[in-house]
C-alpha positions in Angstrom: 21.7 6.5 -6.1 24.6 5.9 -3.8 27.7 4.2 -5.6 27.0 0.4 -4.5 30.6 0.4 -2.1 31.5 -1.1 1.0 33.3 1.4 3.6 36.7 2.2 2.2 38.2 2.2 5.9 37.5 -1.9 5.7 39.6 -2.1 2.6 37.2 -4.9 0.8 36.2 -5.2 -2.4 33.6 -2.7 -3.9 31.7 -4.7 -6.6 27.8 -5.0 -6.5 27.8 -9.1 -6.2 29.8 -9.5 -3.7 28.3 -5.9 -1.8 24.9 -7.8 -2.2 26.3 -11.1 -0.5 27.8 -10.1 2.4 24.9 -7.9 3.1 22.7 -11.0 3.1 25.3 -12.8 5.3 24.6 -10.2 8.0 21.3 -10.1 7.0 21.0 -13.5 7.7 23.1 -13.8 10.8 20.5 -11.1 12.0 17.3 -13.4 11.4 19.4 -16.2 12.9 19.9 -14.2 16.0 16.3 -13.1 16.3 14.8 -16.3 15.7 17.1 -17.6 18.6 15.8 -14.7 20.8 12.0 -15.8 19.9 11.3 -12.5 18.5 8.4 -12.0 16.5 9.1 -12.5 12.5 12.8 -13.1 12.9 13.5 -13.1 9.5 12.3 -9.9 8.5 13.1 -8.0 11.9 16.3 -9.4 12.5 18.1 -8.1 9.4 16.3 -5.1 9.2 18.3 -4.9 12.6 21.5 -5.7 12.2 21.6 -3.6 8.1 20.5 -0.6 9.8 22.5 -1.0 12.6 25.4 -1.7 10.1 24.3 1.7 8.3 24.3 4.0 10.9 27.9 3.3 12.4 29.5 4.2 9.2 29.3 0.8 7.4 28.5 1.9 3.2 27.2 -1.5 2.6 24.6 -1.1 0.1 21.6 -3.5 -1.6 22.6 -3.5 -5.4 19.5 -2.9 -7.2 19.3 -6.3 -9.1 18.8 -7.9 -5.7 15.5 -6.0 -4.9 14.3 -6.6 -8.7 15.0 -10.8 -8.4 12.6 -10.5 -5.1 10.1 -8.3 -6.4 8.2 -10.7 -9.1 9.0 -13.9 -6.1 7.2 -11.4 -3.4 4.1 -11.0 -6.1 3.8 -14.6 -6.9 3.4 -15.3 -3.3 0.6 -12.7 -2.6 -1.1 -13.6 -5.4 -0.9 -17.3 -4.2 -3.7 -16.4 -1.8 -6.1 -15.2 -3.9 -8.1 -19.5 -3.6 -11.2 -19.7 -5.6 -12.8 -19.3 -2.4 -11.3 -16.1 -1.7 -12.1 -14.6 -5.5 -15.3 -15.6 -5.0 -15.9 -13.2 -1.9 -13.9 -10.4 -3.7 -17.0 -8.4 -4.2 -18.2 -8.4 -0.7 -14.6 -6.2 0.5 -15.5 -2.5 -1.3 -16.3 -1.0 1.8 -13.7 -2.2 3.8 -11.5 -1.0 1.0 -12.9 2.4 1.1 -12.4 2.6 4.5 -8.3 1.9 3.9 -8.6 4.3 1.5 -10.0 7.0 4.0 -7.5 6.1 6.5 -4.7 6.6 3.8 -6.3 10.3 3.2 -6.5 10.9 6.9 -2.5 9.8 7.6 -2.1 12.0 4.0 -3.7 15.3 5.4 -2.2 14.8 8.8 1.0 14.4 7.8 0.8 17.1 5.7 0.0 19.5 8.5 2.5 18.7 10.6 5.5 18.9 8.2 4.2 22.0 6.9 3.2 23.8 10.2 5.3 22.2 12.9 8.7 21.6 11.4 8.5 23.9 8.3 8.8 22.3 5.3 7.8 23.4 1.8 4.7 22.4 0.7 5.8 20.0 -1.9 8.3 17.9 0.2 5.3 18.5 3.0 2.9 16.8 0.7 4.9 14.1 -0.6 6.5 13.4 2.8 2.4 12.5 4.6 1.9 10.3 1.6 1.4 6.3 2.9 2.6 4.8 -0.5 5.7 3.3 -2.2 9.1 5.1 -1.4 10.9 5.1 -4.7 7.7 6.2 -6.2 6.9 8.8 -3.9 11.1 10.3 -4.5 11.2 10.4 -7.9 7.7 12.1 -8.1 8.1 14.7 -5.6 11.4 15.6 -6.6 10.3 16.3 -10.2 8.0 18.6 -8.8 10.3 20.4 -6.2 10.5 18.5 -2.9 13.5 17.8 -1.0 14.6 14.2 -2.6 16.8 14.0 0.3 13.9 14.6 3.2 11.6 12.1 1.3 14.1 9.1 1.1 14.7 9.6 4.8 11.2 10.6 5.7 9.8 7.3 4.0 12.8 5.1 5.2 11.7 6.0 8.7 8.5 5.3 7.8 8.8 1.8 6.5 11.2 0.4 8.7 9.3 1.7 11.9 6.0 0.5 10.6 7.7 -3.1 9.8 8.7 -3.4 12.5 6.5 -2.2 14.9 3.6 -4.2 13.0 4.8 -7.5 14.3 5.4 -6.8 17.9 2.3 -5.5 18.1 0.7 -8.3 16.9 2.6 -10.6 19.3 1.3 -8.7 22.2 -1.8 -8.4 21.1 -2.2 -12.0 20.4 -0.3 -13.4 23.3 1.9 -15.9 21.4 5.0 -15.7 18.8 4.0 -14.8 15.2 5.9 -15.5 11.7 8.2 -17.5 13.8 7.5 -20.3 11.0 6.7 -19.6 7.2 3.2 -20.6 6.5 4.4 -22.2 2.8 6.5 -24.5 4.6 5.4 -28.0 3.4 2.7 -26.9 1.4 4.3 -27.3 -2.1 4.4 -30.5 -4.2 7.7 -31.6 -5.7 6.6 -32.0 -9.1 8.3 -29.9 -11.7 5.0 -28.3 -13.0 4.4 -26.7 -9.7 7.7 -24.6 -9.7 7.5 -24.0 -13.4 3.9 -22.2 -12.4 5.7 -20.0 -10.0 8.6 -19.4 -11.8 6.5 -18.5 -15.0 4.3 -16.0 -12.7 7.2 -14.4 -11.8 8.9 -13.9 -15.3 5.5 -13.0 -16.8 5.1 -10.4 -13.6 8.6 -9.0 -14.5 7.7 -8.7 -18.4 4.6 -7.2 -17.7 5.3 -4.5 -15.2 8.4 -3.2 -17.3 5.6 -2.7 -19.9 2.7 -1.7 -17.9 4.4 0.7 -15.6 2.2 0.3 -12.9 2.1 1.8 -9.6 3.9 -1.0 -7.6 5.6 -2.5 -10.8 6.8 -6.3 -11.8 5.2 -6.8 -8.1 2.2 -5.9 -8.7 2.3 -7.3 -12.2 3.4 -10.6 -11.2 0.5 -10.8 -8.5 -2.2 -10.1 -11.1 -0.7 -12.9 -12.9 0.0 -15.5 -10.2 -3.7 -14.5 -8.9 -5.2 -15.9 -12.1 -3.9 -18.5 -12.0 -4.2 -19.4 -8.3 -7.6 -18.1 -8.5 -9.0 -19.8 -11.6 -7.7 -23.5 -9.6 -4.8 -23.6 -12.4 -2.7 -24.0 -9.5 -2.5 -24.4 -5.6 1.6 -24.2 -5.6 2.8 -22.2 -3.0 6.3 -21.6 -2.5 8.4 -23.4 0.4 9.6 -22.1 3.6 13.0 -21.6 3.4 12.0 -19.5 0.3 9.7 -17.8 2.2 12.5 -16.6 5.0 15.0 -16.0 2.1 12.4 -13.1 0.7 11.9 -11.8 3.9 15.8 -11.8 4.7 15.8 -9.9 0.9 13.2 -7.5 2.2 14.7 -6.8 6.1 18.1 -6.6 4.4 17.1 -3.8 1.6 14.8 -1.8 4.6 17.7 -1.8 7.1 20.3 -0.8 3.9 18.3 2.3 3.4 20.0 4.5 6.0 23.2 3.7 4.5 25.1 7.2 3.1 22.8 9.4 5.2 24.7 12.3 6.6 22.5 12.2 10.6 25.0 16.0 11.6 23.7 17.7 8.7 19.9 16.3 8.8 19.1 16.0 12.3 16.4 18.4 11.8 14.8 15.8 8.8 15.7 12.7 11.3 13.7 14.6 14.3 10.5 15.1 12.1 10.8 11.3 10.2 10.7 9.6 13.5 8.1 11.9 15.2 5.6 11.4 12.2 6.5 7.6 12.4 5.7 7.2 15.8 2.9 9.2 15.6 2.0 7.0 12.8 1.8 3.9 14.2 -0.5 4.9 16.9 -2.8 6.1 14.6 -2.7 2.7 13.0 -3.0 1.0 16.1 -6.2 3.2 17.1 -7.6 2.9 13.5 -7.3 -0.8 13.5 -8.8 -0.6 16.3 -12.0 1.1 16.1 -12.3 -0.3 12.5 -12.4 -4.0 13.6 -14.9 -3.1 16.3 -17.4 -2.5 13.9 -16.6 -5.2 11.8 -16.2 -9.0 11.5 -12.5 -8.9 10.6 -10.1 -9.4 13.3 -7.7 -6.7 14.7 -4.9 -8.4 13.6 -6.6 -8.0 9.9 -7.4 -4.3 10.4 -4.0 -3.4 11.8 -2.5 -5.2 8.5 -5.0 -3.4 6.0 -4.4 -0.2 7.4 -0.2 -0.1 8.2 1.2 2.1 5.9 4.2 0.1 5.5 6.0 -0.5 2.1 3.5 -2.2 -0.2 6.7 -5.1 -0.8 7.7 -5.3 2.7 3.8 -5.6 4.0 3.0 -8.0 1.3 6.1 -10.4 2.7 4.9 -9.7 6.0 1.3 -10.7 5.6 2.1 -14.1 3.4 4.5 -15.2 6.2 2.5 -14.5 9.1 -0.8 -16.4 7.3 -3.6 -14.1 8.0 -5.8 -13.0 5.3 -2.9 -12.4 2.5 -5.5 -11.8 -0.5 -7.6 -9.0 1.6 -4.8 -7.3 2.9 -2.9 -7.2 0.1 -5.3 -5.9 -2.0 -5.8 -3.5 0.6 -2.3 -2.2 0.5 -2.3 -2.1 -3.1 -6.0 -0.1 -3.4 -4.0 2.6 -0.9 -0.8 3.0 -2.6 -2.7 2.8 -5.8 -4.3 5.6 -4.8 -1.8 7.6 -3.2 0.2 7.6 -6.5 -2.6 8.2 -9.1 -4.1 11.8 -7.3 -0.5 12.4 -5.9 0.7 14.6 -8.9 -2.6 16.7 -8.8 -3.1 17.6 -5.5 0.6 18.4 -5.6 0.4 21.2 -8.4 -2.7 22.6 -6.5 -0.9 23.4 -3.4 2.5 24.0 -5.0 3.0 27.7 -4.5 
């Protein structure tokens, strides 16, 4: 990992906390700034905005990992927070719409796949684990231990998130004709009773115990979503975080998915930079045309399908989804089925193609 610094040319003080803060100070001056302009999720878009931005004109300023980890077991809770007894009780009617993500996810998989291996020439492992719609830490670390290009896949998948989150919404705005996440669904919806944070709170620490245990795909995320959708599910509880903590995780999320391109040397990988934002653009067409004919022959709404199927970062689609209001349980576990997925056959299908 890059050394957690702030550019030396600014002369300021290099240690992770205060890094991390003055990130989130621009990070939040950035949501500020788009909410003002009435752009579409303001507090996710606009820092991812104004960190990348930040990133690319030489600023080192860096997310310190204990950031991301605090917002992690939070982002779980709340995704797990729509899983109503309503909603568990219709869980069994989704397989086949989950299949159908999961088809999509091998479709984006082999495409991509083809055209990093046949138009711009990459090896077959950095190929493979470039095309793969699923987590981006997850997809480094296993496809450099099997002889990809760690470099092309953290800039490959950084492209990838941050042009799918932030496509997503503007789509949706124009597809909908009206603003979207301009307001945190949670807002309000909490009671003020202690019990109701000590719910959350214990999700979240039980989510972060868990997944450091467990090791599953997704980690204390998906951990702390299993737990929080018990209890949500089983009518133990109906809390729902409030809506300033709502924006603050998506300021977390824009901040860390704008920090990403901080480091990266753009002279010396142009050629990697060309191919990442090809394949992203490329890829949110196909999403857009997938979500298309999928919700044509279904009862779900577009702005359902195109959630489902975005193969955005599983943390940064869950925040997404919750503040936006629209079907967080399906789409969700949609995004989790995929990446899921992705991770489990990943290492096979890798060692079968590896030359």
């Amino acid at each position: 990992m890059q050394r957690l610094i702030l550019d030396h040319k600014l002369n300021l003080p290099s240690h992770p906390v205060f890094v991390g803060f003055v990130t989130l100070v621009w990070a939040t001056i950035g949501g500020f700034v788009f909410f003002h302009l009435h752009a579409p999720l303001p507090w996710t878009l606009g820092p991812i905005a104004f960190c990348a931005f930040a990133a690319t004109v030489g600023s080192r300023w860096l997310m310190p990992g204990s950031v991301l980890l605090a917002a992690r077991p939070a982002i779980g809770v709340m995704a797990g927070s729509g899983f109503t007894p309503v909603v568990v009780a219709s869980i069994g009617t989704w397989w086949s719409e989950v299949l159908v993500v999961a088809l999509f996810g091998s479709i984006v998989a082999v495409t991509g796949f083809l055209f990093f291996r046949y138009v711009f020439r990459f090896d077959r492992v950095t190929a493979f684990f470039g095309s793969l719609p699923a987590g981006l830490a997850e997809l480094t670390v296993i496809g450099g231990s099997l002889g990809g290009n760690t470099k092309s896949l953290v800039l490959i998948h950084s492209i990838r998130i941050v042009a799918i989150v932030f496509c997503v919404p503007l789509i949706l705005q124009f597809v909908l004709g009206h603003a979207v996440g301009r307001v945190p669904v949670a807002a309000g919806e909490i009671a003020a009773g202690i019990k109701d944070w000590g719910i959350l709170i214990g999700c979240a620490i039980s989510g972060l115990v868990l997944g450091h245990y467990l090791k599953l795909p997704g980690g204390i995320m998906v951990a702390a979503m299993m737990i929080s959708a018990v209890v949500h599910g089983l009518g133990i509880s109906s809390a729902a975080f409030p809506g300033w903590f709502v924006a603050g995780a998506q300021i977390v999320i824009g901040a860390v998915a704008g920090s990403r391109f901080a480091g990266i040397q753009w002279r010396e990988a142009w050629v990697t930079a060309l191919a990442a934002v090809t394949w992203a653009l490329l890829l949110v067409a196909m999403t857009v045309a997938a979500a298309w004919v999928v919700t044509n022959y279904s009862a779900r709404p577009y702005s359902t399908g195109l959630l489902s199927l975005a193969p955005g970062g599983m943390s940064e689609m869950a925040v997404i989804t919750y503040a936006l209001g629209i079907d967080v349980a399906f789409i969700v576990t949609c995004q989790v089925f995929r990446t899921f997925l992705m991770l489990t056959t990943a290492p096979f299908i890798a060692r079968l193609i590896k030359p």
